[in-house]
MARGU-512213 format. One line per field, with one value per residue (C-alpha): residue in one letter; x, y, z. Coordinates in pm, 1 decimal. Example, Ala and Ser with C-alpha at 12.3 -4.5 7.8 and 13.67 -1.06 7.14 Angstrom:
! MARGU-512213
rest: A,S
X: 1230.0,1367.0
Y: -450.0,-106.0
Z: 780.0,714.0
//
This chain:
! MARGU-512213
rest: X,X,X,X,X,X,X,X,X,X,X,X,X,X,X,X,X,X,X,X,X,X,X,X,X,X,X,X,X,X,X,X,X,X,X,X,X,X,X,X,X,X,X,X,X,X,X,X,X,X,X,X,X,X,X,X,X,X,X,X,X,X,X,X,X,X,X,X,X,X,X,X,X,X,X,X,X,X,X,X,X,X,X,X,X,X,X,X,X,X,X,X,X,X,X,X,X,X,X,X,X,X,X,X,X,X,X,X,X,X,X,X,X,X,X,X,X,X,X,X,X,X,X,X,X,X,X,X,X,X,X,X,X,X,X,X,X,X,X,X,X,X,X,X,X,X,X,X,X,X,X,X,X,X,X,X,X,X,X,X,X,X,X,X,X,X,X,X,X,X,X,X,X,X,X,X,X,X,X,X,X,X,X,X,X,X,X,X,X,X,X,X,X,X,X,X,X,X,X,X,X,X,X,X,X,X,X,X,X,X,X,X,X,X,X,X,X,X,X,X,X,X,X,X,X,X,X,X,X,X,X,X,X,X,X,X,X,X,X,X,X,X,X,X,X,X,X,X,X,X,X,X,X,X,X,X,X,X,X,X,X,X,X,X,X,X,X,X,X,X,X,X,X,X,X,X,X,X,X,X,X,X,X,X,X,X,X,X,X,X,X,X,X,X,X,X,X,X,X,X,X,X,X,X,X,X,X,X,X,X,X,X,X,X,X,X,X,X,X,X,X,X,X,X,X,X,X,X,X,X,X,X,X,X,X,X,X,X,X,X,X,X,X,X,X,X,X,X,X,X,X,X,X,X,X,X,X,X,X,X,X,X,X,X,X,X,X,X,X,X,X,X,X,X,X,X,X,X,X,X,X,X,X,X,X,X,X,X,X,X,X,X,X,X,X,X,X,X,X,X,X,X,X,X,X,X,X,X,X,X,X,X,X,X,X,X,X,X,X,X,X,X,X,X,X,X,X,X,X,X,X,X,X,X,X,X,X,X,X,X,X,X,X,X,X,X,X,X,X,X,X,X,X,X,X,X,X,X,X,X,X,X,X,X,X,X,X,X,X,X,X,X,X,X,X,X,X,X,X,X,X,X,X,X,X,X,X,X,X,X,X,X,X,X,X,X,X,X,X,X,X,X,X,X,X,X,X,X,X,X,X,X,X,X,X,X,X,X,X,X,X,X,X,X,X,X,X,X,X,X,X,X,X,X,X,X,X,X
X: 13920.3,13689.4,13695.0,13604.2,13322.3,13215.9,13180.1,13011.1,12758.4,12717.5,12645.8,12372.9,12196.6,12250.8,12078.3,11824.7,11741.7,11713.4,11453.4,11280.9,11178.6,11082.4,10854.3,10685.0,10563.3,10473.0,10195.1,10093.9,9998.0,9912.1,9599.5,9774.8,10046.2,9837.3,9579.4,9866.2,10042.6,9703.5,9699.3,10026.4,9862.1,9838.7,10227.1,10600.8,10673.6,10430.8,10492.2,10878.4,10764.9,10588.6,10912.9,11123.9,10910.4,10816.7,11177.2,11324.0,11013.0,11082.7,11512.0,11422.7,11400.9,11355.7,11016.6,10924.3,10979.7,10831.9,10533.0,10507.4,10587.9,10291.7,10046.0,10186.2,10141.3,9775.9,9716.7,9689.0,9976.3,10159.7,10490.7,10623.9,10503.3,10616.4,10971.3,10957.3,10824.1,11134.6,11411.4,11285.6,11228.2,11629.4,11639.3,11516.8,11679.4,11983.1,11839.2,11832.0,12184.8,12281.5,12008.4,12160.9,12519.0,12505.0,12614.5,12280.5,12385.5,12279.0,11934.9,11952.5,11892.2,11600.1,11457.0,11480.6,11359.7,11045.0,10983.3,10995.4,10751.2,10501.7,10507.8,10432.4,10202.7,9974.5,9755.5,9676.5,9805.0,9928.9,10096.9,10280.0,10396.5,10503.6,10686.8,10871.7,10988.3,11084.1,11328.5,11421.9,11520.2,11738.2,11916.2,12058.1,12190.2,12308.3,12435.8,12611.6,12784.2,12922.5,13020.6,13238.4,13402.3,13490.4,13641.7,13882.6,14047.5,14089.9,14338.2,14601.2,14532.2,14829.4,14627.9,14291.5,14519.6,14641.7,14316.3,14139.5,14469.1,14392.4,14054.7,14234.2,14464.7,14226.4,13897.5,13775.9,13800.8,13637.4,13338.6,13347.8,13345.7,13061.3,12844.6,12892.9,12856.9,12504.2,12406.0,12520.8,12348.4,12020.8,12047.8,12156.9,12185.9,12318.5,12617.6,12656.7,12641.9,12922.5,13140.3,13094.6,13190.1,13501.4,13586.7,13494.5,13752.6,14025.4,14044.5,13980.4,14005.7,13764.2,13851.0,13779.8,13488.0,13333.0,13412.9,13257.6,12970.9,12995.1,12948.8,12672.4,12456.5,12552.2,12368.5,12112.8,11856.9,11932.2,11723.7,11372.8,11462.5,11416.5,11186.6,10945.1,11052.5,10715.1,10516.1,10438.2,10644.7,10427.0,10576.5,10940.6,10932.2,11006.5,11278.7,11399.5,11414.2,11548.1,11862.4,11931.6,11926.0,12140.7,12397.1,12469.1,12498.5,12772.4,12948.3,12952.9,13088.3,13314.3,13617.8,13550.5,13580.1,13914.6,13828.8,13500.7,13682.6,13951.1,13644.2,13475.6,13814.7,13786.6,13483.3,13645.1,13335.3,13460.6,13528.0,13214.4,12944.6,13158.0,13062.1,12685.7,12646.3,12841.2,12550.6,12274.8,12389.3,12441.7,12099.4,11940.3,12109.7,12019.2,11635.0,11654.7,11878.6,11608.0,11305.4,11153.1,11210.3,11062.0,10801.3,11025.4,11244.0,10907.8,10803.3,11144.6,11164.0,10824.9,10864.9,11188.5,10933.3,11041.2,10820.7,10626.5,10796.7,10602.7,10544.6,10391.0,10154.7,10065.8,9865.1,9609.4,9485.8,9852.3,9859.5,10137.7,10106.5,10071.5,10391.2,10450.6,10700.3,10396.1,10247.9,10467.7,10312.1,9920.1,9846.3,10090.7,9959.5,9590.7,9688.7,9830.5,9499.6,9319.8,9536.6,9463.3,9093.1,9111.5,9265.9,8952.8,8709.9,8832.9,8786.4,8440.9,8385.4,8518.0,8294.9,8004.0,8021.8,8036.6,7701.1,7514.9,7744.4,7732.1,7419.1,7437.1,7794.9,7846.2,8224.1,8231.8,8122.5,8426.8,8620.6,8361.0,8402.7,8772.0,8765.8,8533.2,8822.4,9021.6,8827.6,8840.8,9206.4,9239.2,8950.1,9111.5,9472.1,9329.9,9123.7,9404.7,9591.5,9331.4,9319.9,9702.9,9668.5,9424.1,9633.9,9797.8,9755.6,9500.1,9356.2,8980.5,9050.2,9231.2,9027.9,8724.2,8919.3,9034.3,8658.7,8546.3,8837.8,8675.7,8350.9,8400.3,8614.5,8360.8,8080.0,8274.4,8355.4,7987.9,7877.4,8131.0,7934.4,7629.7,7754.5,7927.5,7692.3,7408.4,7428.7,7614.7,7416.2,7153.3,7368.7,7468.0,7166.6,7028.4,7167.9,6922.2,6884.9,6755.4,6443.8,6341.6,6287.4,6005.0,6159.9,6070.7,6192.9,6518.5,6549.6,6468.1,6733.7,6983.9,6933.0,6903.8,7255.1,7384.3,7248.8,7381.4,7744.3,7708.3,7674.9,7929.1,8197.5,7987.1,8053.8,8432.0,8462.0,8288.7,8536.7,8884.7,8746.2,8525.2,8342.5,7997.9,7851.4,7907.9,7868.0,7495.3,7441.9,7510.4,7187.0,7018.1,7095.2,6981.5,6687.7,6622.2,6702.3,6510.8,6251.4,6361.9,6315.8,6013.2,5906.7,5998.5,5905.5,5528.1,5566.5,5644.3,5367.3,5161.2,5289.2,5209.1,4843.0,4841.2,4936.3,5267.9,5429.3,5783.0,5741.2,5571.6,5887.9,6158.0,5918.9,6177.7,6435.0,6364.1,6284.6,6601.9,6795.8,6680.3,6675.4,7051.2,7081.0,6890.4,7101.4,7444.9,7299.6,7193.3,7605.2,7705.0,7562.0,7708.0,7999.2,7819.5,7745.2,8128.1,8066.5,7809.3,7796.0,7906.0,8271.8,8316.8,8543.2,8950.7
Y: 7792.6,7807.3,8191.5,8200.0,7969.2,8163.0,8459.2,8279.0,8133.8,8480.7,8611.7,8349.7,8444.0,8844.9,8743.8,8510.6,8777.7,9065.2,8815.8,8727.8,9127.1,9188.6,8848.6,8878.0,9242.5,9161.0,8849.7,9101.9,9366.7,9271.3,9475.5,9772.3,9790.1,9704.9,10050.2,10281.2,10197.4,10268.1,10612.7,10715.9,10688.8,11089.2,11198.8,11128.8,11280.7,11060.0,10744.6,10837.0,10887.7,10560.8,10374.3,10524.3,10427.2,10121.4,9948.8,10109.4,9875.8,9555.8,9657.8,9537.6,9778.0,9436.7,9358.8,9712.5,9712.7,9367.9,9471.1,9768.6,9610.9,9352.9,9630.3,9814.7,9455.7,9428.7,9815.3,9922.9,10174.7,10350.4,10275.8,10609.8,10623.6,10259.5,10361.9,10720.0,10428.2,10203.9,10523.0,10584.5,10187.8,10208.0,10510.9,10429.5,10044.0,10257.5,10397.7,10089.7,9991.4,10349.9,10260.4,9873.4,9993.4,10158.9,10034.6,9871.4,9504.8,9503.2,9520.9,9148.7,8966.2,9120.0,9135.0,8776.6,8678.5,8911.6,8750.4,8393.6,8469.8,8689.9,8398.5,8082.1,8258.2,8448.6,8269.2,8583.5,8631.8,8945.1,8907.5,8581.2,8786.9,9061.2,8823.0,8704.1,9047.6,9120.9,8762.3,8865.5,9174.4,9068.4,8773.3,9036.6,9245.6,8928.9,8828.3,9202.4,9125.0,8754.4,8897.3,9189.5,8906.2,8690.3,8968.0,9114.2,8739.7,8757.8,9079.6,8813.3,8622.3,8711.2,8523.5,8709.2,9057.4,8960.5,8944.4,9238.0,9458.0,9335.9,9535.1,9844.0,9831.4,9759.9,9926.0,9770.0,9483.6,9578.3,9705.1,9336.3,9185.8,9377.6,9323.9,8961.9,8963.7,9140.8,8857.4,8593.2,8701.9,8869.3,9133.2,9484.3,9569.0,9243.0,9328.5,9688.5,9596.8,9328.1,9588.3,9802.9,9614.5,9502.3,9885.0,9934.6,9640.4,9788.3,9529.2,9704.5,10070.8,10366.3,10331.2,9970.3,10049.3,10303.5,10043.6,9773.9,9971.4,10110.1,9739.9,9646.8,9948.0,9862.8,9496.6,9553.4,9621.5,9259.5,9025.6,9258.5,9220.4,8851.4,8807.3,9027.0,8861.9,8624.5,8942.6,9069.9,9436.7,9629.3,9495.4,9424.8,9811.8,9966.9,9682.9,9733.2,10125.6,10086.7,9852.1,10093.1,10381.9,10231.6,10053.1,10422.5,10571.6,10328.5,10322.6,10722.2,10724.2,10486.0,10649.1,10925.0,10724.7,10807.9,11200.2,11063.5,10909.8,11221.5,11473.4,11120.3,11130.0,11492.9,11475.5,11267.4,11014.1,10650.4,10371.5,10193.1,10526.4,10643.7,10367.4,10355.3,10719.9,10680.0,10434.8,10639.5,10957.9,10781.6,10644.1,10977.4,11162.6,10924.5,10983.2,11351.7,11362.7,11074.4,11169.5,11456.0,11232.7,10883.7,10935.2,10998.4,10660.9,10433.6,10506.1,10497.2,10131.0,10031.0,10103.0,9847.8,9563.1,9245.8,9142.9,8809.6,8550.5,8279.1,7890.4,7691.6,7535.1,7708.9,7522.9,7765.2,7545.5,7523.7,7845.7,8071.2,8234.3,7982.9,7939.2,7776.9,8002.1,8255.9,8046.4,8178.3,8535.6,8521.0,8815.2,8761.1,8419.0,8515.0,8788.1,8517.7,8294.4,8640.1,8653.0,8268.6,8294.6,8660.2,8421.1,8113.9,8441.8,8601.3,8248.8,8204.5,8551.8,8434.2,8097.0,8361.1,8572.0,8296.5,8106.2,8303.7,8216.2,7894.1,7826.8,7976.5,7801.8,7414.4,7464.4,7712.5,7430.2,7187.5,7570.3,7656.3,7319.2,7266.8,7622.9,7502.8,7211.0,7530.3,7636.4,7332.2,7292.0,7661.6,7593.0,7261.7,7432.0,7767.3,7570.2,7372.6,7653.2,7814.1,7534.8,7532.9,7917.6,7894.4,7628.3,7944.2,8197.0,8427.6,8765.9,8817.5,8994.5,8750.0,8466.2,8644.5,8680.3,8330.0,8250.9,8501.3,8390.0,8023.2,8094.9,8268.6,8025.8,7744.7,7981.4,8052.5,7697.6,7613.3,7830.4,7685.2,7387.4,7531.0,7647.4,7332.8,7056.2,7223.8,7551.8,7352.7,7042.5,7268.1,7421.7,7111.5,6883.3,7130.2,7457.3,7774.6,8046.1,8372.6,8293.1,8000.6,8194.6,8475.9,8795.8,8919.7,8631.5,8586.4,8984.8,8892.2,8672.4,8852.0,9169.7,8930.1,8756.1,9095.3,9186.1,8855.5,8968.0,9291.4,9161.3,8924.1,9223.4,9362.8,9104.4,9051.6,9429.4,9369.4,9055.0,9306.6,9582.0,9474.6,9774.9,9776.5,9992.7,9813.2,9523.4,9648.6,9750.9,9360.3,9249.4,9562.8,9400.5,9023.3,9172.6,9350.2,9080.7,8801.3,9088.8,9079.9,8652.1,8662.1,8939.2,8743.6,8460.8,8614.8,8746.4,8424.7,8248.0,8551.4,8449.0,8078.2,8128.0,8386.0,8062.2,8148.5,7877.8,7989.0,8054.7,7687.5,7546.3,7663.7,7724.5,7430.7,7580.5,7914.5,7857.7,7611.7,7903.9,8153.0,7930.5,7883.7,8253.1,8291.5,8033.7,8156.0,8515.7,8362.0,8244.7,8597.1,8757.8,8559.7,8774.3,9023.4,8810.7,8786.8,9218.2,9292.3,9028.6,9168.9,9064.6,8984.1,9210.0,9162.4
Z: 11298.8,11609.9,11607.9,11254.7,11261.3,11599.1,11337.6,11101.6,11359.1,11464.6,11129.2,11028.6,11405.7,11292.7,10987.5,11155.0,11393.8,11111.4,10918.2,11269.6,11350.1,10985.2,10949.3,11310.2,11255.5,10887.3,11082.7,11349.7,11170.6,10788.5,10750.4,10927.6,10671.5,10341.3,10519.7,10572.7,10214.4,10036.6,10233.6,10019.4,9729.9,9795.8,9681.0,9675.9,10030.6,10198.9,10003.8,10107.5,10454.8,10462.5,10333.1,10569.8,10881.6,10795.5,10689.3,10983.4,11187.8,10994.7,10948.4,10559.8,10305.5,10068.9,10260.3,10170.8,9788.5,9772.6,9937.9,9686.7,9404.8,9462.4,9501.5,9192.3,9013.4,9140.6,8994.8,9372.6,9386.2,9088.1,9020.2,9071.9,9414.6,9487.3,9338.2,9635.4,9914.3,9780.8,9834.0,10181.7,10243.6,10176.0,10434.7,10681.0,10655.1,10701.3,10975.8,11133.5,11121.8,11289.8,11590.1,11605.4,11567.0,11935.6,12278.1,12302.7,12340.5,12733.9,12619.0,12469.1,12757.4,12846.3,12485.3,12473.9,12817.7,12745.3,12404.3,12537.4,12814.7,12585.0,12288.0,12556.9,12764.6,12529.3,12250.0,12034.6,11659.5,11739.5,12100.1,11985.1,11722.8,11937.4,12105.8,11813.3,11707.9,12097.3,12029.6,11690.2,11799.1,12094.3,11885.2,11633.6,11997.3,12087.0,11740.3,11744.4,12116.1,11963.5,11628.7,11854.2,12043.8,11758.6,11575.0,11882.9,11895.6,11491.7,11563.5,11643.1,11338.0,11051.1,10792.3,10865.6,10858.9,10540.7,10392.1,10537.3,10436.7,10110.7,10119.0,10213.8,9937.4,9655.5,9708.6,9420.0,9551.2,9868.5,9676.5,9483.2,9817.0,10020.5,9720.7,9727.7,10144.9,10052.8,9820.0,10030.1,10364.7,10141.8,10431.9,10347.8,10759.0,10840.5,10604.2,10707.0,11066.1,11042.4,10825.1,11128.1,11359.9,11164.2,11137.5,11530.9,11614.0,11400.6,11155.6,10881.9,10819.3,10709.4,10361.3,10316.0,10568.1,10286.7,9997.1,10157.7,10199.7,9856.9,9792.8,9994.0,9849.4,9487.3,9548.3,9785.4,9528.0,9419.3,9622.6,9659.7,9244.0,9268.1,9536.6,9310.6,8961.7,8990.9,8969.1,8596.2,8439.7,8623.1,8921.5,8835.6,8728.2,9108.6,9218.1,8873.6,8917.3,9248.7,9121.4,8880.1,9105.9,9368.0,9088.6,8907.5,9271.8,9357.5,9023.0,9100.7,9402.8,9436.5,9257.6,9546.9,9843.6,9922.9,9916.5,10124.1,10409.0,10435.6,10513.0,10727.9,10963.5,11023.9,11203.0,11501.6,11530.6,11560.6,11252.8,11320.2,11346.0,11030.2,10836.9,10959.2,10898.7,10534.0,10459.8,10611.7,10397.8,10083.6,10044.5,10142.5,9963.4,9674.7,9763.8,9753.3,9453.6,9218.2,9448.9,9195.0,8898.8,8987.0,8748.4,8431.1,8560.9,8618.9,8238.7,8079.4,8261.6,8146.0,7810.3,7873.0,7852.1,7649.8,7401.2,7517.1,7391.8,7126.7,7215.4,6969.3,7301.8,7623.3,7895.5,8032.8,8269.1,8466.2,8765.2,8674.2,9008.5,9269.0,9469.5,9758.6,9852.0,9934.1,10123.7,10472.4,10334.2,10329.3,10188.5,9884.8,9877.1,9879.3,9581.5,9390.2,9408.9,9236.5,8994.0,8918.7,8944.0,8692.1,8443.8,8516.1,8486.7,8162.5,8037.5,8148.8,8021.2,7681.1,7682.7,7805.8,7495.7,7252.9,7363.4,7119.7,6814.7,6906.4,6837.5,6508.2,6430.8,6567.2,6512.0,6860.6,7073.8,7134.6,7158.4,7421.2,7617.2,7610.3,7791.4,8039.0,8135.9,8157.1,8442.1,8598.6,8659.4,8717.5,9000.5,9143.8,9166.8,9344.7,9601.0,9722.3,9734.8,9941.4,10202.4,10223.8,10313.3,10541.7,10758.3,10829.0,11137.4,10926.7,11018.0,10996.7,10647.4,10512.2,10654.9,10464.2,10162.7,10127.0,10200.8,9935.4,9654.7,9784.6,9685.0,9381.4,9221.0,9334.3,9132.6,8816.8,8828.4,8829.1,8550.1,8323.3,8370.0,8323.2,7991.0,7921.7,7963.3,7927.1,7697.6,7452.0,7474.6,7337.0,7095.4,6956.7,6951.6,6635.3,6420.9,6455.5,6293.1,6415.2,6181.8,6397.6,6694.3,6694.8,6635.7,6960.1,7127.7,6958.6,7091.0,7420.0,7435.0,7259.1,7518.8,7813.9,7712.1,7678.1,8028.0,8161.4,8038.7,8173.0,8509.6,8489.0,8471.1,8760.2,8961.5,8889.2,8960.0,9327.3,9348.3,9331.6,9464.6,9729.8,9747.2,9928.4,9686.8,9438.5,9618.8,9676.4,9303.7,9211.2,9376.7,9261.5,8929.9,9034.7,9129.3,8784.3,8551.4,8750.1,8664.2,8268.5,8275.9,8405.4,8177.4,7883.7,8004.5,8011.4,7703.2,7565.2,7666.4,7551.1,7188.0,7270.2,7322.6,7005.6,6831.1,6689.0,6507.7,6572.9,6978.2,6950.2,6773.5,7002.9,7317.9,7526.4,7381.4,7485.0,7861.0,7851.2,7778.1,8022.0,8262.7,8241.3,8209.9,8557.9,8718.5,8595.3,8709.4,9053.5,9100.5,8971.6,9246.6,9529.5,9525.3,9703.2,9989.6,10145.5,10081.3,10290.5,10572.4,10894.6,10979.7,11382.3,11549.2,11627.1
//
């Protein structure tokens, strides 16, 4: 019993350790990753280049397929290319375990020695983080040296024999079993490492080696599937392709693995390289066999989409996106806050357009104001959620993010008022018709509102893009329709002292209105600002 929870204590440090290395370089180098997967938007090669490098760095090809599948969620990265980046995150995870599975244990001491020192004595983001991959990378050594003893002193155990001789008589059982070691552990490597060393101790053989890892590659697609399940299709499509993949490449070969381990034996390597280098071949050979047709698989899977299913009452002011989960990842957490404050802008957008109407029709206005409490809650939720993130160790992008999701939620926030409680006051307190207002006035304010609209879906556009172009054309267009106000508002009181009755009628109403429409203009272009102020320097 103490040599099997030994193991076991092992494991859940070779697990630890595997989620340490992949978590501390993900927090050093955030911005470095998000630049170099936008540079493989080019083709499959490099977006299968970029997988393979990078999961062999973090020794998770789940972190990988995540962090593709958000992008391909937030129309970053198309799904093809995330599904090539997923194959070669699966590489080069195998990679990983051949590197780990050496002699290298005597480096563990040192690893962890170094990491201590570097994460006490530095203060930097990035060093402390350094020194938590230089720990996480010496626990799984160490984890690898414990999980070797523990498994020599189970030789003399008959029960423990028993079992494992179980394996090697019914490999389909053996595949059963390293799918469900997979699940347990959520660590692909961590699995494939412990089957080696099993195989490396001589407690199990090559066959049940090869089974197991038959196994382990049949359900490692599993848990990037449900770490990305939040996102919408568009980004369930690549984990989803990727499970598929892996699933009909293990169904496939497992009826072979007999015949596999025959041709395996000849080659003279030991058990334990056997069964690192059976894992390493499998998943290449299942990149280069799917790698020219990941465009055929991504739209066969999206056209898989369920229908959305029908509730009689949906509250839209209630995140969908907001976990708290996401939280220990800032830049999935700040890309959930977008996705909350797109859904508070599309209903601004919607109470935008109607202002018009609802001068014309009474009935829009309640419509128009239970929106605006809409926006509200959708504000409330996304700014608390902002503060929570920025408790976090930030980078100076994702500090000015946070700031810029801040502001712009705070500014669609306020024109919903503005339309609320003070567009709709007007609206309410009397019914107009376009023959009330001068016909050049009523114009004005029809191709101002359209204007005002129009730079609305400017602004969101400079909000997920931040481009500095067009960044610079929003105030370009702040500029130009303060211009068109003040034009109209001239002309307006040219009508006045012509003496036309209409312009005299509705002349509050009239400079009420583009009042508001300078003000909510004014908010618009605020999301600029975050743009084109000068960031300090790393």
């Amino acid at each position: 019993m103490e040599t099997l929870l030994a193991l076991l204590g092992a494991v859940a440090l070779l697990v630890w350790g595997v989620r340490t290395v992949r978590t501390a370089l993900e927090r050093a180098f955030p911005t470095q990753l998000e630049r170099a997967l936008k540079k493989i938007a080019g083709n499959r090669l490099s977006a299968l280049g970029f997988g393979v490098v990078t999961a062999a760095a973090l020794q998770s090809g789940t972190a990988v397929v995540t962090m593709v599948s958000s992008f391909a969620s937030r129309g970053r990265l198309l799904a093809a290319l995330g599904l090539a980046a997923a194959l070669g995150a699966d590489v080069g995870s195998a990679v990983a375990a051949v590197v780990l599975s050496q002699n290298v244990a005597a480096l563990s001491p040192p690893l962890i020695m170094v990491g201590v020192v570097v994460f006490m004595v530095t203060s930097g983001k990035t060093h402390r983080n350094l020194g938590r991959f230089a720990l996480g990378l010496g626990f799984v050594l160490l984890a690898l040296s414990l999980i070797s003893g523990a498994t020599q002193e189970l030789k003399s155990s008959e029960t423990v024999s028993l079992i494992l001789a179980a394996l090697g008589e019914d490999l389909a059982l053996a595949v059963l079993v390293g799918a469900l070691l997979t699940l347990a552990t959520y660590s692909s490597l961590a699995t494939v490492l412990l089957v080696a060393s099993f195989a490396a101790e001589g407690l199990i053989g090559i066959e049940a080696g090869f089974a197991l890892v038959v196994g382990v590659n049949l359900a490692s697609g599993t848990p990037a599937l449900i770490a990305s399940w939040s996102e919408d299709w568009e980004g369930r499509v690549i984990p989803l392709g990727n499970l598929a993949l892996r699933v009909l490449c293990a169904i496939a070969v497992a009826p072979f693995v007999v015949q596999l381990t025959n041709l395996a034996a000849a080659t003279g390597l030991a058990a334990d390289n056997l069964v690192v280098f059976f894992h390493l071949l499998f998943n290449a050979a299942l990149a280069l066999l799917f790698l020219p047709f990941v465009e055929t698989i991504c739209k066969r899977i999206a056209r898989m989409q369920p229908a959305a299913p029908v509730t009689d009452q949906v509250d839209l002011g209630v995140p969908i996106y907001l976990q708290e989960a996401d939280l220990e990842r800032p830049d999935r957490a700040l890309a959930a806050c977008s996705r909350e404050v797109l859904r508070a802008a599309e209903t601004v957008h919607q109470m935008l357009n109607d202002t018009i109407e609802a001068f014309r029709d009474k009935r829009l206005v309640p419509l128009i104001r239970e929106r605006d409490e809409i926006v509200d809650s959708l504000h409330r939720e996304v700014i608390l959620f902002v503060a929570s993130i920025m408790r976090e160790r930030l980078t100076t992008e994702q500090a000015a993010r946070a700031s810029a999701i801040f502001e712009f939620s705070t500014n669609l926030e306020h024109i919903g008022d503005i339309v609320d409680h003070n567009l709709m006051d007007l609206a309410r307190s009397r019914k107009l018709a376009e023959t009330e207002f001068s016909p050049e006035g009523w114009a004005e304010i029809l191709d101002l509102h359209e204007g005002l609209v129009s730079n609305f879906r400017l602004a969101l556009d400079v909000f997920l893009t931040e481009d500095g172009e067009l960044a610079e054309q929003l105030l370009i267009e702040k500029r130009r329709y303060r211009e068109r106000v003040d034009r109209s508002n001239r002309q307006h009181f040219k009508r006045l002292n012509e003496g036309r009755v209409e312009s005299m009628n509705t002349s509050v109403l009239h400079l009420d209105i583009l009042r508001d429409f300078r003000r909510i203009n004014s908010h618009l272009s605020t999301a600029a600002y975050p743009i084109l102020e000068p960031r300090p320097a790393h």
